[in-house]
C-alpha positions as CSV (number, residue, x, y, z in Angstrom):
1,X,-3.2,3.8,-32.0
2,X,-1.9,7.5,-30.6
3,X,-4.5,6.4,-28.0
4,X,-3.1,3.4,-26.9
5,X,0.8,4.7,-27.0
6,X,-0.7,7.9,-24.9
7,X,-2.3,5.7,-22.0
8,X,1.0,3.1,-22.1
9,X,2.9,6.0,-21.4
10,X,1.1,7.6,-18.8
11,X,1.1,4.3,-17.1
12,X,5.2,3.7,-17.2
13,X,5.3,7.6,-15.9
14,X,3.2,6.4,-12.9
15,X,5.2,3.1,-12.5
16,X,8.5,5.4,-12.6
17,X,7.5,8.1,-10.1
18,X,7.1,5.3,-7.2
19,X,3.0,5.8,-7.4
20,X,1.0,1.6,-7.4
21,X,-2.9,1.9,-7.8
22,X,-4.8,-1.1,-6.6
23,X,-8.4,-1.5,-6.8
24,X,-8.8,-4.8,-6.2
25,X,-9.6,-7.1,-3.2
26,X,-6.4,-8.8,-3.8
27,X,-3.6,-7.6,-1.2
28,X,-1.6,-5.3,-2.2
29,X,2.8,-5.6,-2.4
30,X,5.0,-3.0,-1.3
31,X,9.0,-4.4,-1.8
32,X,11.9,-3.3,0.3
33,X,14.9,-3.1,-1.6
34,X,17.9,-1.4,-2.1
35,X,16.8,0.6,1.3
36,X,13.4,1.9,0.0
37,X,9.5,1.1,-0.1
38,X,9.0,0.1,-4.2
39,X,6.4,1.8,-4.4
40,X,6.9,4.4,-2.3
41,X,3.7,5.4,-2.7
42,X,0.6,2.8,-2.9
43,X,-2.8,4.2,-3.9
44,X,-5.9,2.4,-3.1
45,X,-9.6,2.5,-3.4
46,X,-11.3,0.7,-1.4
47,X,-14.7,-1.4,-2.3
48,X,-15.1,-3.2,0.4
49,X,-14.8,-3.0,3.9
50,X,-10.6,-3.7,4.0
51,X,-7.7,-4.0,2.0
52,X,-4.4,-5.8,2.8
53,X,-1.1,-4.6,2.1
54,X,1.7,-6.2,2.5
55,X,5.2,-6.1,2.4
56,X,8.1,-8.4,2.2
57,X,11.6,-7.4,2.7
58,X,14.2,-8.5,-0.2
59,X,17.5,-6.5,1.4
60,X,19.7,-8.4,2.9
61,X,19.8,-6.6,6.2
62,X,16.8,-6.0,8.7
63,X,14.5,-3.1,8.3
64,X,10.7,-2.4,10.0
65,X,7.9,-1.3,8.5
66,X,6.6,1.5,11.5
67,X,3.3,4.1,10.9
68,X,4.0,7.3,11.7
69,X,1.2,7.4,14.2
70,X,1.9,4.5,15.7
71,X,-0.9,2.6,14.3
72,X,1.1,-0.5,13.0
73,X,5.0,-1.5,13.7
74,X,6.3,-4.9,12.2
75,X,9.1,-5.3,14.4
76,X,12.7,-6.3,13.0
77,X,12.2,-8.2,9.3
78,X,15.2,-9.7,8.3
79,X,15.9,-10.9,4.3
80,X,12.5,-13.2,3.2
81,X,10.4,-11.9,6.0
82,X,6.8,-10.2,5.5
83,X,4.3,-7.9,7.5
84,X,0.9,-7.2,6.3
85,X,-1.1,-4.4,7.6
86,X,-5.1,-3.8,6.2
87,X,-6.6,-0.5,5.8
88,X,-10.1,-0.2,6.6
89,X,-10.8,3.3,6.3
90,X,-9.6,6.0,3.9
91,X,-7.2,8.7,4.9
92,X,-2.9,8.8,4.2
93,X,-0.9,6.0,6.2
94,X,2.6,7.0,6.4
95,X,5.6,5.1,7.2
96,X,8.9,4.5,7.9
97,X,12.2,2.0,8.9
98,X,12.8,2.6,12.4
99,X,16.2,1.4,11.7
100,X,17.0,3.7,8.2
101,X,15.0,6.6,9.3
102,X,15.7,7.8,5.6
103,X,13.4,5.4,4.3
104,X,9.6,6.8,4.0
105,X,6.6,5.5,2.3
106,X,2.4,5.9,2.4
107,X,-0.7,4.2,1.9
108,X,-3.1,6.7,-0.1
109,X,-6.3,5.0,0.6
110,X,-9.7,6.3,-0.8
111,X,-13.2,5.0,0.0
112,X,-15.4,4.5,-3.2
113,X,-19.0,5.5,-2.8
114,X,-21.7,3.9,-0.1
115,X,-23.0,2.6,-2.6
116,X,-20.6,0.6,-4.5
117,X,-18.6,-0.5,-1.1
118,X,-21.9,-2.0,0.3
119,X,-22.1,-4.6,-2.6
120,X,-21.0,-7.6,-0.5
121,X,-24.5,-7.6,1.1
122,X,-22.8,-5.9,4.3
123,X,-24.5,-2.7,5.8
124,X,-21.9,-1.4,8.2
125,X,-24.4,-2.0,11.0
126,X,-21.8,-4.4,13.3
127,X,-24.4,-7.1,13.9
């Protein structure tokens, strides 16, 4: 029982700090609202060759959803609108709004082993 209350609480200390795990092959949410990326930080492993995130704006003004590096830029999302971005390699994806420059968030994305990822019957090769 101490058990079970121990790991509950370690997961609403994750929830609370702004940290999302996924490990699925589902896509993956990240919710703007109230001027900030919930989660602010989104962790995923990756067992395959991709994973989808997306994100859906729930503010009622516009905000974008711009890498750091340039690598992805959603443009102007007004209230209801979504972008979805998928991450095919690991590494740290940081973001921001280009219009609320305060508002910061990242994709923490790591690769499980060769092994597991090539599952799906796919070898990397590209043929």
């Amino acid at each position: 029982m101490r058990t079970l209350a121990m790991i509950l609480g370690v997961g609403l200390l994750l929830t609370a700090g702004g940290v999302k795990v996924a490990h699925s092959q589902q896509p993956s949410t990240i919710v703007i609202r109230d001027f900030a990326f919930q989660p602010a930080t989104l962790r995923v492993t990756l067992s395959g060759r991709r994973h989808e995130v997306r994100w859906v704006n729930n503010d009622a003004v516009a905000h974008t959803v711009t890498a750091d590096g340039g690598t992805f830029d959603s443009g102007a999302l007004g209230n209801g609108a979504t972008f979805a971005f998928t991450v095919m390699s690991a590494g740290t994806y940081a973001y921001h709004c280009e219009i609320h420059t305060r508002m910061r968030g990242q994709i923490a994305v790591e690769q499980t082993s060769a092994s597991e990822g090539d599952r799906d019957g796919d070898t990397g090769s590209g043929y």
